[in-house]
C-alpha positions, -999 to 999 in steps of 0.1 A, spaced: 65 -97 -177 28 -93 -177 12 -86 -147 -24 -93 -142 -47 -104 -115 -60 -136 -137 -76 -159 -112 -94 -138 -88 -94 -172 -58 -59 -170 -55 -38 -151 -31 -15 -123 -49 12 -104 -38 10 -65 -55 33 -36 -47 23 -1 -55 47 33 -52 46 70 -53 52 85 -89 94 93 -88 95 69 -55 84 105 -35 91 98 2 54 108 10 48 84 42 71 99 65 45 115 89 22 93 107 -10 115 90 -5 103 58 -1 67 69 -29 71 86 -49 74 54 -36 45 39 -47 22 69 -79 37 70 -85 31 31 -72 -9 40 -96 -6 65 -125 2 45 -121 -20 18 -121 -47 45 -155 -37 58 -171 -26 23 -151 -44 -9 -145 -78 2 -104 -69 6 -89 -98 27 -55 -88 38 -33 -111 43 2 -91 52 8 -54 45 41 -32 48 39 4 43 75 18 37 85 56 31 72 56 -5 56 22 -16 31 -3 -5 36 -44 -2 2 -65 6 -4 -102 3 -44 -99 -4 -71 -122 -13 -109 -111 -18 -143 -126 -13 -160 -94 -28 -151 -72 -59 -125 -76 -85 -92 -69 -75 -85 -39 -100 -116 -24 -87 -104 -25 -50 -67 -13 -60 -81 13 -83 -105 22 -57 -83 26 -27 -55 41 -50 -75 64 -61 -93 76 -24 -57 73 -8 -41 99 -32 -70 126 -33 -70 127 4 -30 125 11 -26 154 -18 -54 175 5 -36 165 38 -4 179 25 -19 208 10 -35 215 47 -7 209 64 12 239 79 41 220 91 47 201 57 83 216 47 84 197 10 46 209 1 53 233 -24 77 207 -40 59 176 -36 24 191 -50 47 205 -77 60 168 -90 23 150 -85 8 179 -107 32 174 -133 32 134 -135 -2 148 -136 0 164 -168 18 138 -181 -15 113 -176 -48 122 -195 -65 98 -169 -61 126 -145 -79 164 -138 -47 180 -115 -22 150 -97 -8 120 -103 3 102 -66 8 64 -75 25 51 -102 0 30 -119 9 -2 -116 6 -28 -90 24 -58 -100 5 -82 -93 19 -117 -85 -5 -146 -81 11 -165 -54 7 -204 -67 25 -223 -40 31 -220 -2 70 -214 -7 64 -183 -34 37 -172 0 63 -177 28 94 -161 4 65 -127 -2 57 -131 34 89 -129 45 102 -106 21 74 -78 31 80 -81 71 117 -73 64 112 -41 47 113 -22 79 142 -39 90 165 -37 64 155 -2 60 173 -1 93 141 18 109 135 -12 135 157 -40 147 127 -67 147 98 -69 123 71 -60 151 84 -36 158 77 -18 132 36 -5 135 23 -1 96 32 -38 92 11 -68 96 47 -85 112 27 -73 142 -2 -98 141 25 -127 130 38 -119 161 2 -123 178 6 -84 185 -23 -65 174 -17 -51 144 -35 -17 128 -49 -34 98 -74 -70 107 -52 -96 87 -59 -130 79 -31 -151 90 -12 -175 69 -6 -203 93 
């Protein structure tokens, strides 16, 4: 299947991941650099975010944009997100996997021309334009369950780097646009 962003009005759903699906998010400082990136490309890019789920080692948003292309956005925030997790890890003391971790993003690394040292995300995003209001709901739904059959919370809201938050008219980290 080819996946491209070919209509940029519509709504698409894209998933992203870690190169070898690296458990990378499991301390609150590295997630904290990806919702800062959303963040930014909210204020500065024209990123409308629609739903977001950030698990262990991938990335689910429903996005939309009013500003530049999304490939730019995606390559963009891929791009700041991995050069500032790879530093946070390298700075942090506490950081058991470091030595291993920095080991397998410098050789994906290698393995890319694209890149000087590390490779973090896998490079695609998968985009898929979402045409109809039941292939939105199914994605919707889909991305707020993540947490929960992950068996990390027993309720979508409860789960914080979600936007299953603000469905649940919570306030979430990351300003979403509701689908009502």
């Amino acid at each position: 299947r080819n996946y491209k962003f070919r209509d940029q009005q519509k709504l698409y759903f894209v998933s992203f991941a870690t190169v070898h699906w690296i458990d990378v998010f499991t301390r609150r400082e590295y997630k904290d650099i990806l919702v800062e990136s959303l963040g930014f490309c909210i204020k500065n890019k024209g990123l409308e975010v629609y739903a977001w789920c950030l698990m262990s080692n991938h990335v689910h948003l429903i996005i939309g944009s009013t500003g530049e292309k999304f490939e730019n956005i995606l390559r963009d925030l891929k791009r700041h997100t991995s050069k500032e997790i790879i530093k946070a890890i390298e700075q942090n003391i506490q950081e058991s996997r470091k030595t291993w971790m920095l080991w397998m993003f410098e050789r994906e690394g290698t393995r890319n021309p694209n890149n000087t040292k590390y490779q973090f995300w896998q490079q695609a995003n998968h985009p898929i334009e979402l045409s109809t209001n039941e292939m939105l709901e199914q994605r919707l739904e889909y991305l707020h369950q993540n947490p929960v059959v992950a068996g990390w919370v027993d309720e979508p809201e409860q789960y914080l780097y979600s936007s299953a938050r603000d469905y649940a008219r919570q306030k979430g980290l990351v300003d979403v646009i509701l689908v009502e």
